[in-house]
C-alpha positions in Angstrom: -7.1 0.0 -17.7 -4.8 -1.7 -14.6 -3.5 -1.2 -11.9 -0.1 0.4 -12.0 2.2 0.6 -9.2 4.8 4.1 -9.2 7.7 4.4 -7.1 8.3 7.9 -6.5 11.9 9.2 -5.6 11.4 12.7 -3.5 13.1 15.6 -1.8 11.8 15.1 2.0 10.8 18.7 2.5 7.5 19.9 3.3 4.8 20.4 0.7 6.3 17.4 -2.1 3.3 15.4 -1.2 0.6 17.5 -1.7 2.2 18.8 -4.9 2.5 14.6 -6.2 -1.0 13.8 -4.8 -2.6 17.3 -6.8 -1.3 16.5 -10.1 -3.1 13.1 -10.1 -6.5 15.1 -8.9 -5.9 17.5 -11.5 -5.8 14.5 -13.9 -9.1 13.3 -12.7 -6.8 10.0 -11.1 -8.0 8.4 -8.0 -5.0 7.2 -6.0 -6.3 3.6 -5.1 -3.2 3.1 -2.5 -0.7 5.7 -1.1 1.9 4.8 0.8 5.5 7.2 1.8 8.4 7.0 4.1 12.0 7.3 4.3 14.3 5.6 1.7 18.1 4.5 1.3 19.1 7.7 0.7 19.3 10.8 3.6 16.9 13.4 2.9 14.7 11.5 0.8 11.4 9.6 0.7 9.8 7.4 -1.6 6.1 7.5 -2.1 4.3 4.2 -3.6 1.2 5.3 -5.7 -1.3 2.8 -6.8 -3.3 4.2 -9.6 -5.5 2.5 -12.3 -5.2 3.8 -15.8 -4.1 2.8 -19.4 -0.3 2.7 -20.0 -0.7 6.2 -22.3 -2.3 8.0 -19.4 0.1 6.8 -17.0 3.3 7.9 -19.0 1.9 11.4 -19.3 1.2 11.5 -15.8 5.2 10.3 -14.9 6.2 12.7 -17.2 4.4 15.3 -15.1 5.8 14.1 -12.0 9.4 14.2 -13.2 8.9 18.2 -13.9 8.2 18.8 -10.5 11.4 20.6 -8.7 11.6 18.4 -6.1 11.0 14.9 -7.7 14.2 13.0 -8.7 13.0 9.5 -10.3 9.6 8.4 -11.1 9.6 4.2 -11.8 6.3 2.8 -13.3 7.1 -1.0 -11.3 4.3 -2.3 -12.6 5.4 -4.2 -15.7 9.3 -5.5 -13.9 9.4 -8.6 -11.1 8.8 -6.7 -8.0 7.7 -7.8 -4.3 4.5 -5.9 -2.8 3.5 -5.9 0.3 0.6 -4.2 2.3 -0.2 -4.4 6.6 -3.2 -4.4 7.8 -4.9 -4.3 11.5 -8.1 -5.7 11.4 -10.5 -5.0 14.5 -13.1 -7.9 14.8 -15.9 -8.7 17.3 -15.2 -12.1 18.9 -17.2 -13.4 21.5 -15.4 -15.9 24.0 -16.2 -19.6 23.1 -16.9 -20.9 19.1 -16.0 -17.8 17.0 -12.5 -16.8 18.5 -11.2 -20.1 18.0 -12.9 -20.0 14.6 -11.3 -16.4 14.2 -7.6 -17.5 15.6 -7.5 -20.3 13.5 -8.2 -18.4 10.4 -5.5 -15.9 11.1 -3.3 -18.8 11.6 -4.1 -19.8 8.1 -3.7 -16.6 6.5 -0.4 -16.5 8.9 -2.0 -13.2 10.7 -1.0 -12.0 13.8 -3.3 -11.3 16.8 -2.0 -8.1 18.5 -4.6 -7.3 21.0 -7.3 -9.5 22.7 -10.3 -7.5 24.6 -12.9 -8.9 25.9 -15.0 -8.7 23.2 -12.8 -8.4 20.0 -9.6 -9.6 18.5 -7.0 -7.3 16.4 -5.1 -9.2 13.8 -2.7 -8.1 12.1 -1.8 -9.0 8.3 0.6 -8.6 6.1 1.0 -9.6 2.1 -0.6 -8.9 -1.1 -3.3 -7.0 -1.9 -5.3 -10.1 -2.8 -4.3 -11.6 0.4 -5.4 -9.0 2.6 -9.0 -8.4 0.4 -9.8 -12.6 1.3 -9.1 -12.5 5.1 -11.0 -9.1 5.0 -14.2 -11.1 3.5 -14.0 -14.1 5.8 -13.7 -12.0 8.3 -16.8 -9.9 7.6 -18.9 -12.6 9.2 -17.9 -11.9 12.5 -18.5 -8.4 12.2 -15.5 -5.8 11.8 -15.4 -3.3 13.9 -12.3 -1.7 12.7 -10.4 -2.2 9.3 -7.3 -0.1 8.7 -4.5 -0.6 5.6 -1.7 1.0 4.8 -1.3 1.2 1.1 0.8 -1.3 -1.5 5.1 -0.3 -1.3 7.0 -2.3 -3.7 10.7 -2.9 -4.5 12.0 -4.6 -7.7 13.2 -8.2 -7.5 17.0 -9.3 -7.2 19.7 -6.5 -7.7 17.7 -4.0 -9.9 17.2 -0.9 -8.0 15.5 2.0 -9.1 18.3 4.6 -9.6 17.6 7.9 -8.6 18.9 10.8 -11.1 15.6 12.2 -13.9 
């Protein structure tokens, strides 16, 4: 059992999501990581679905997806050179003196942003890998986070592959 990242080419019309996100409950999947927006093409989206399973159960549950009316292209990425990428804002208590500085400079190592300074607390924001995002979270911790928000993993194959749309 892995991770498996899917692309998910979609009509944007309402109701596609929850049909997508039901099949995997009906499965018994969890959805680790969801993530959707608007793609390259007008009157589409593309959801990003993070889902941990063997290879077997994950075919079946692309072939499912692809007999759904209003799916066009299901891509397992998982296997094929791909970028990922997740944001996160990360609400932290700093107090003025020792621990923001200790807190800026570690966002400055992990090349985080700091979006918002109150008087008691710092919001960085982060962006990168999943793995990337899970160590600033735990160095973090000692501070005491107040707030801790993600969005989900999107991907995109490497170079000029694209993942075609068409079943």
């Amino acid at each position: 059992m892995k991770p498996h990242t899917l692309s998910i080419l979609v009509e944007n019309k309402a109701g596609v999501l929850s049909r997508v996100t039901g099949l995997f409950s009906r499965r018994g999947f969890n959805i680790e990581s969801l993530a959707v927006g608007p793609c390259e093409e007008p009157d589409m989206s593309r959801i990003t679905i993070v889902v941990i399973g063997d290879d077997a159960q994950v075919e079946q549950v692309m072939k499912q997806l692809n007999k759904l009316i209003d799916v066009i292209k299901v891509s397992d990425l998982t296997d094929s050179e791909r970028v990922e990428r997740e944001l996160a804002l990360i609400k932290v208590t700093a107090e003025l003196g020792t621990s923001r500085a200790e807190i800026m400079q570690i966002a400055s190592i992990f090349r985080a942003s700091i979006v918002d300074v109150g008087a008691k607390t710092l919001i960085l924001q982060v962006i990168g890998d999943t793995d990337k995002i899970d160590a600033l979270e735990k160095l973090l911790r000692q501070y005491g986070i107040k707030e801790f928000v993600r969005t989900g993993t999107v991907g995109i194959l490497r170079g000029s592959k694209t993942v075609t749309s068409g079943k």
